[in-house]
Biopython code that builds the backbone (N, CA, C, O; Angstrom):
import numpy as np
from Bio.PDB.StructureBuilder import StructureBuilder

atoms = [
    (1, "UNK", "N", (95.984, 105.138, 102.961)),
    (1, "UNK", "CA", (94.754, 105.410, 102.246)),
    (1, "UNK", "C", (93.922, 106.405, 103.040)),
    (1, "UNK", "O", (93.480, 106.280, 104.182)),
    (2, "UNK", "N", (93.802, 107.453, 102.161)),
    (2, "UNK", "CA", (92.767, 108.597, 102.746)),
    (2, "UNK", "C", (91.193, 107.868, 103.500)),
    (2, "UNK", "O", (90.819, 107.113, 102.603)),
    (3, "UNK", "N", (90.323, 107.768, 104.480)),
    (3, "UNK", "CA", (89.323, 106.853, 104.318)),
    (3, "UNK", "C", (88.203, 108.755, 104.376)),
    (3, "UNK", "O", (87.230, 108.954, 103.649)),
    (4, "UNK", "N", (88.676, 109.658, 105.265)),
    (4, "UNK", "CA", (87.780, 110.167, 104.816)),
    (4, "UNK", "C", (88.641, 112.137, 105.262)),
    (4, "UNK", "O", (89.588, 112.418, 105.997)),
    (5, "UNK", "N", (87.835, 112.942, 104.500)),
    (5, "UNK", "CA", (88.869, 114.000, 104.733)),
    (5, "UNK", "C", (89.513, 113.954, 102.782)),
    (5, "UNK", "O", (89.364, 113.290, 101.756)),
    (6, "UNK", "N", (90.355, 115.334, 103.377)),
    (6, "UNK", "CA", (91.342, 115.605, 102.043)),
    (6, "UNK", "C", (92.840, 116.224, 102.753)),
    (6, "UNK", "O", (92.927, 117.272, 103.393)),
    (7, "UNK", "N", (94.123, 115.131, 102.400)),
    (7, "UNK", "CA", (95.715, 115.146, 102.737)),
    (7, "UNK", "C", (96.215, 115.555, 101.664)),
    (7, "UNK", "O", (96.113, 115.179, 100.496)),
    (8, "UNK", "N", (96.858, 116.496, 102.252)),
    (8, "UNK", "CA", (98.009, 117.317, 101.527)),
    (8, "UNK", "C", (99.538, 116.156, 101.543)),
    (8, "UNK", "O", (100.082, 116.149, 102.647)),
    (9, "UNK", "N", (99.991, 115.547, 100.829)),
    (9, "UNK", "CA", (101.097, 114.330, 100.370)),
    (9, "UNK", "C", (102.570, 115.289, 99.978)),
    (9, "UNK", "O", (102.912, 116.213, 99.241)),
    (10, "UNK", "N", (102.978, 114.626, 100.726)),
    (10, "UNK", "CA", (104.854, 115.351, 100.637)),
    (10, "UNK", "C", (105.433, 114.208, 99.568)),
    (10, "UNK", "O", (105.103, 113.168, 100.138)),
    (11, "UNK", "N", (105.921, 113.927, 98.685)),
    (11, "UNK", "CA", (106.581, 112.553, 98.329)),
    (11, "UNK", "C", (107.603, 112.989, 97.734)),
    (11, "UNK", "O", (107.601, 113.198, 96.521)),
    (12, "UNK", "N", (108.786, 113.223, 98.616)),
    (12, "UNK", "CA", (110.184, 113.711, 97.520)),
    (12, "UNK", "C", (109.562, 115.227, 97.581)),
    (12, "UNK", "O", (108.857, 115.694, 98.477)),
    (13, "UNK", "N", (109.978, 115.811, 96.481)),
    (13, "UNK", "CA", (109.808, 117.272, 96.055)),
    (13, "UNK", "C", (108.314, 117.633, 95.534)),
    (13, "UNK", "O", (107.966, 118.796, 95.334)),
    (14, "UNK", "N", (107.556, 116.627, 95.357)),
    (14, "UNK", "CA", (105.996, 116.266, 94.965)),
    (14, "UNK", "C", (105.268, 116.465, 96.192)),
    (14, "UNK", "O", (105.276, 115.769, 97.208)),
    (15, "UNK", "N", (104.299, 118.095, 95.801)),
    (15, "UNK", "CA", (103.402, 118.023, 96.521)),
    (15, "UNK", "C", (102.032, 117.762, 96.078)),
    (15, "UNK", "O", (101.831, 118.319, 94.999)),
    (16, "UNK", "N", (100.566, 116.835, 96.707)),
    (16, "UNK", "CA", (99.346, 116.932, 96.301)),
    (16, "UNK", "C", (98.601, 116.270, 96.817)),
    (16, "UNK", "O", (98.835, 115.396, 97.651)),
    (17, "UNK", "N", (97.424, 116.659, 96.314)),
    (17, "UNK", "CA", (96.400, 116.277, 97.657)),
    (17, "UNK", "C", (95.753, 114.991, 97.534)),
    (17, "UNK", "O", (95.893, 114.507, 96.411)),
    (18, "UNK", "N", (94.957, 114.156, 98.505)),
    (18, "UNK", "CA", (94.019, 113.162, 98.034)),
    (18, "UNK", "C", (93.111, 113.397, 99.034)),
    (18, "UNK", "O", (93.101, 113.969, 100.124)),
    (19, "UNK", "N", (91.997, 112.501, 98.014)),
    (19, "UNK", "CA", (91.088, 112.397, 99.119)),
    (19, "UNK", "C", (90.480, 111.209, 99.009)),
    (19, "UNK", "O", (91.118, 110.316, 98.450)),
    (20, "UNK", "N", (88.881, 110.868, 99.599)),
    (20, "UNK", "CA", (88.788, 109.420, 100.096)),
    (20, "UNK", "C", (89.201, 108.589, 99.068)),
    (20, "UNK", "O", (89.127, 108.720, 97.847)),
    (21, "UNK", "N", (89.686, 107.638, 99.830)),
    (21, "UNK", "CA", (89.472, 106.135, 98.547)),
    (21, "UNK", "C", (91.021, 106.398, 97.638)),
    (21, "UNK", "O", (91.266, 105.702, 96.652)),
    (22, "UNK", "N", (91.652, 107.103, 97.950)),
    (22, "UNK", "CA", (92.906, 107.435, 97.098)),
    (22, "UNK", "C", (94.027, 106.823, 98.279)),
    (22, "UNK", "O", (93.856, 106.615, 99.480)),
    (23, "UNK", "N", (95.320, 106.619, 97.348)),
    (23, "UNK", "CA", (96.269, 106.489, 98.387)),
    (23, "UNK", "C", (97.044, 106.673, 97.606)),
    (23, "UNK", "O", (96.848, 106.926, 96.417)),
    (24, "UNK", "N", (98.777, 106.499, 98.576)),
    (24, "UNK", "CA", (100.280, 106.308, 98.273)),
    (24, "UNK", "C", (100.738, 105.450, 98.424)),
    (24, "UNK", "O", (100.076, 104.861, 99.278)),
    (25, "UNK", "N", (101.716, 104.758, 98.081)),
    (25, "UNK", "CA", (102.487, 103.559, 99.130)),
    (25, "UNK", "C", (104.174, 103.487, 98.686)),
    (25, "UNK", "O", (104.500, 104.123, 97.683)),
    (26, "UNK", "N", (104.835, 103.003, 99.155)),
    (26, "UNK", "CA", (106.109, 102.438, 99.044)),
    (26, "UNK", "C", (107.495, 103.639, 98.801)),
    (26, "UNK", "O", (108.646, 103.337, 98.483)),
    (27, "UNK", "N", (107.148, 104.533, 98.970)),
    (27, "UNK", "CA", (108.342, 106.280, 98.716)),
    (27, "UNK", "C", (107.820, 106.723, 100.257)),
    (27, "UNK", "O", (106.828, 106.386, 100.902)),
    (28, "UNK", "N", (109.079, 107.746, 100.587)),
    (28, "UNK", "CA", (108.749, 108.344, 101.784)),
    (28, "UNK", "C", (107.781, 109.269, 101.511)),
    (28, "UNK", "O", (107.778, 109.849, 100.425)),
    (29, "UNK", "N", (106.995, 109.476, 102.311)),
    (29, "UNK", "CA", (106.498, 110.918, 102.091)),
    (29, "UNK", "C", (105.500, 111.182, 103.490)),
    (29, "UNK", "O", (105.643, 110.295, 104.331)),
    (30, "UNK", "N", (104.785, 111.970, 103.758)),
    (30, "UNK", "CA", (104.267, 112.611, 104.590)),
    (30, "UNK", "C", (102.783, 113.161, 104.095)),
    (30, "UNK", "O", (102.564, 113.650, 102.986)),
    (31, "UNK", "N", (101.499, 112.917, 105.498)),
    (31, "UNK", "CA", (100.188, 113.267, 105.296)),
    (31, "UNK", "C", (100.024, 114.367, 106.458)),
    (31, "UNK", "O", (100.322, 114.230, 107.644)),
    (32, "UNK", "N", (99.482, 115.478, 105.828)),
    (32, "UNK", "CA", (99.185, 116.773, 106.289)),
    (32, "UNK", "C", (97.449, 116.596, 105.975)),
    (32, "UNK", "O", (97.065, 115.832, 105.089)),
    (33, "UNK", "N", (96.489, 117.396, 106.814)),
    (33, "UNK", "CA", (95.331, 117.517, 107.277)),
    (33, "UNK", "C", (95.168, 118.868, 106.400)),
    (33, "UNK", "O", (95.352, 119.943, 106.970)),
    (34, "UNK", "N", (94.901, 118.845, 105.328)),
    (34, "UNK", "CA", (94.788, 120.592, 104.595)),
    (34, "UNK", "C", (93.259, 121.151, 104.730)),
    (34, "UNK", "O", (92.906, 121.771, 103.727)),
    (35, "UNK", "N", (92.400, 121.070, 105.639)),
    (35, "UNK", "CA", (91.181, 121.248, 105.939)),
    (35, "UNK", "C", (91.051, 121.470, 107.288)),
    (35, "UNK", "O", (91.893, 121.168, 108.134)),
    (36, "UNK", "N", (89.908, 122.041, 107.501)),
    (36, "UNK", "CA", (89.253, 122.030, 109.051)),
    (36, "UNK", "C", (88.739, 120.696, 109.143)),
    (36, "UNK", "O", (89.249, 120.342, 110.206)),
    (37, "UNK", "N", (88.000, 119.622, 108.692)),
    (37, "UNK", "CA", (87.519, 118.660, 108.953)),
    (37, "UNK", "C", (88.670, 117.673, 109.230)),
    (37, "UNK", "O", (89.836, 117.813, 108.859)),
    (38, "UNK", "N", (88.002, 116.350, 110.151)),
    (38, "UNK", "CA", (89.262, 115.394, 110.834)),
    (38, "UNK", "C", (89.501, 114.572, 109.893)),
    (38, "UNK", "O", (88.554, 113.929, 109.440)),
    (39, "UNK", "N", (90.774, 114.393, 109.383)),
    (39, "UNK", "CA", (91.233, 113.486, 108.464)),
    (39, "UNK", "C", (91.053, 112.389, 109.031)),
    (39, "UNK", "O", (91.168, 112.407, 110.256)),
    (40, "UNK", "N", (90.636, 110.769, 108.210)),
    (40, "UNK", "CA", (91.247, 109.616, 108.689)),
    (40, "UNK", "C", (91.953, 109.063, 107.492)),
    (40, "UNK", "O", (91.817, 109.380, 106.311)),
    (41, "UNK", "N", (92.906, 107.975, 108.159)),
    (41, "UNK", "CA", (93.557, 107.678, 107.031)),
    (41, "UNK", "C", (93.582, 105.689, 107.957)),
    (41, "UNK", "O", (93.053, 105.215, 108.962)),
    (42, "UNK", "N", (94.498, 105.155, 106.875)),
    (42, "UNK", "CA", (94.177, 103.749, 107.130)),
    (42, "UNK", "C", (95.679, 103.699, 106.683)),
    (42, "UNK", "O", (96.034, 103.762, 105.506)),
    (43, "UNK", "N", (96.553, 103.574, 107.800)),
    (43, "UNK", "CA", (98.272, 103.079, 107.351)),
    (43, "UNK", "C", (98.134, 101.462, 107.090)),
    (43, "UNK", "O", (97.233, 100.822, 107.632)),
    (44, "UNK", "N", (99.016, 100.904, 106.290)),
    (44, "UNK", "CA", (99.010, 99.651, 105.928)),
    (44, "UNK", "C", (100.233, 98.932, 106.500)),
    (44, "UNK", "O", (100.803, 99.673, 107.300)),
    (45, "UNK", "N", (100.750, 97.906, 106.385)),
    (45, "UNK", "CA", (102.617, 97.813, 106.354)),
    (45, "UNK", "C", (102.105, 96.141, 105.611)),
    (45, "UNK", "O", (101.093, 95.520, 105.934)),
    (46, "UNK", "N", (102.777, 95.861, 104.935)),
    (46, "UNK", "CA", (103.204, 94.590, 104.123)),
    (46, "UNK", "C", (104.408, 94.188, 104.256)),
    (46, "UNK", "O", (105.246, 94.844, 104.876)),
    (47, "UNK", "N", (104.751, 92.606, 103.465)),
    (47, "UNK", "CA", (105.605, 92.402, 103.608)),
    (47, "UNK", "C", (105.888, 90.700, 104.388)),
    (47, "UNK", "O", (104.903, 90.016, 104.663)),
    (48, "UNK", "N", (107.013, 90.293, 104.612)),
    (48, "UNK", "CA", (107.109, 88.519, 105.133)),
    (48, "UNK", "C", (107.221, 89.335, 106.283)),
    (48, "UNK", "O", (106.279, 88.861, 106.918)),
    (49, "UNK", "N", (107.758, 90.350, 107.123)),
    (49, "UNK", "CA", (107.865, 90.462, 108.833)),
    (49, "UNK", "C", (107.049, 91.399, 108.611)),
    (49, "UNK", "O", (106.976, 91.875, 107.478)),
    (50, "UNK", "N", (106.115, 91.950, 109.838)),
    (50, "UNK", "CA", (105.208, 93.003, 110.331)),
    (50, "UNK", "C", (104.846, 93.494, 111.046)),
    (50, "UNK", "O", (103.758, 94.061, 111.155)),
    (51, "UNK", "N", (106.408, 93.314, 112.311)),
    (51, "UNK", "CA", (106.749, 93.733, 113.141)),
    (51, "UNK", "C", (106.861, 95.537, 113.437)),
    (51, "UNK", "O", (107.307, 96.207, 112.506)),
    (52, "UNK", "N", (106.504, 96.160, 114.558)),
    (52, "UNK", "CA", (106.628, 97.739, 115.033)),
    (52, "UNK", "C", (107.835, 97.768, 114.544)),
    (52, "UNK", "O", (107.976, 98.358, 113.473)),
    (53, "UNK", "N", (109.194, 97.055, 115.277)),
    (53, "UNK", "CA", (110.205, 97.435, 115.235)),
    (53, "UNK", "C", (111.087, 97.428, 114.008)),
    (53, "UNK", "O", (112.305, 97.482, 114.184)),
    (54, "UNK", "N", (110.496, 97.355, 112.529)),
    (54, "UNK", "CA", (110.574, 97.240, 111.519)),
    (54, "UNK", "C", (109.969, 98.368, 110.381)),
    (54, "UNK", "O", (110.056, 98.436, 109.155)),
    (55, "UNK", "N", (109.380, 99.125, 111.310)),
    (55, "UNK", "CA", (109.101, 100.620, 110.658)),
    (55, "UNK", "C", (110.173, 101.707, 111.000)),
    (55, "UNK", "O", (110.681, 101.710, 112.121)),
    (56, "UNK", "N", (110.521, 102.616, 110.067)),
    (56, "UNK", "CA", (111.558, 103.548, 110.428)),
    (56, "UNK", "C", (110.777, 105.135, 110.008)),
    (56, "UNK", "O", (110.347, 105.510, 108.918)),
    (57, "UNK", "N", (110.801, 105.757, 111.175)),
    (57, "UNK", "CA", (110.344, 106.676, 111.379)),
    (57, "UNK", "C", (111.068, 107.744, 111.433)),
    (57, "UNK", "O", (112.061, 107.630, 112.152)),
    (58, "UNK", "N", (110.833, 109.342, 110.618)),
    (58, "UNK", "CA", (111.811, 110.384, 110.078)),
    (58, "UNK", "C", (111.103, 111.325, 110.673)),
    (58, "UNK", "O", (109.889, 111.518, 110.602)),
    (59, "UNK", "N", (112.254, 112.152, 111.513)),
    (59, "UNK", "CA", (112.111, 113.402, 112.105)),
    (59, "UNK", "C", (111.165, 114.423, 111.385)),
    (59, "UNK", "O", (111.607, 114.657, 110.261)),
    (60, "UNK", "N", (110.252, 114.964, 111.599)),
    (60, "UNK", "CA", (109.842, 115.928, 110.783)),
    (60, "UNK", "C", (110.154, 117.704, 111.683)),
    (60, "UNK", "O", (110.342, 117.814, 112.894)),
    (61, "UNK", "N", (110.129, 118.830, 110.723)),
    (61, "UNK", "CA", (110.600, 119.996, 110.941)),
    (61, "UNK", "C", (110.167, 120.258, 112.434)),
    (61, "UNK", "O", (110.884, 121.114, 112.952)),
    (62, "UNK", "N", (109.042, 119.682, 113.395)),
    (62, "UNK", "CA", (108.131, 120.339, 114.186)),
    (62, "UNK", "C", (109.303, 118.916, 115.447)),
    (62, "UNK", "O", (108.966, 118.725, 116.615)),
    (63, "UNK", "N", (110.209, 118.382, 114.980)),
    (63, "UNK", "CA", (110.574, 117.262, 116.345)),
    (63, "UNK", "C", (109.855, 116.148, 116.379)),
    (63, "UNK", "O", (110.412, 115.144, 116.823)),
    (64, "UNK", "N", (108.531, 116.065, 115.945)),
    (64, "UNK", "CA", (108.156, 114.710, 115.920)),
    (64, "UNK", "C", (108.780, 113.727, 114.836)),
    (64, "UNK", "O", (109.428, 114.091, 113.855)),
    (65, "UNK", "N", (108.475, 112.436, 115.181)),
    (65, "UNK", "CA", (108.408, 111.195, 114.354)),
    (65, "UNK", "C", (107.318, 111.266, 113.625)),
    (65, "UNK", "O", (106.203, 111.688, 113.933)),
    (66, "UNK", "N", (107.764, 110.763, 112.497)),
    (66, "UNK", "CA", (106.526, 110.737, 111.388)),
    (66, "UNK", "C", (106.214, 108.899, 111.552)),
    (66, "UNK", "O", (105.330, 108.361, 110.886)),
]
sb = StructureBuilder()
sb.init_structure("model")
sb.init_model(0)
sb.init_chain("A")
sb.init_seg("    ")
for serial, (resi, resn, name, xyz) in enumerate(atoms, 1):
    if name == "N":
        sb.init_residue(resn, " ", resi, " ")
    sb.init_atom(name, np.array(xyz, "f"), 0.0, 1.0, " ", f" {name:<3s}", serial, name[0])
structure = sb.get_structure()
């Protein structure tokens, strides 16, 4: 969830933006900062386990983990 700022959203071949109070959930996708101002965002994880080692994290073009 965007909390404040406006993200540019990768989801699949779907690109678009949100801003506060909007979100995504449950598809891969990716949050980009499309502004000079500091994005925040509020990651969630659900679910019966909610364990770190239960998130899977995808290379992005730049070498990092997303």
């Amino acid at each position: 969830m965007v909390v404040r700022g406006m993200a540019r959203i990768t989801r699949g071949e779907e690109v678009f933006e949100l801003k506060a109070n909007e979100s995504t959930y449950k598809t891969l996708h990716r949050f980009e900062n499309c502004t000079e101002l500091p994005l925040e965002i509020i990651e969630v994880q659900s679910g019966d386990y909610l364990g770190e080692d239960d998130i899977v994290r995808i290379d992005d073009i730049y070498g990092r983990y997303l």
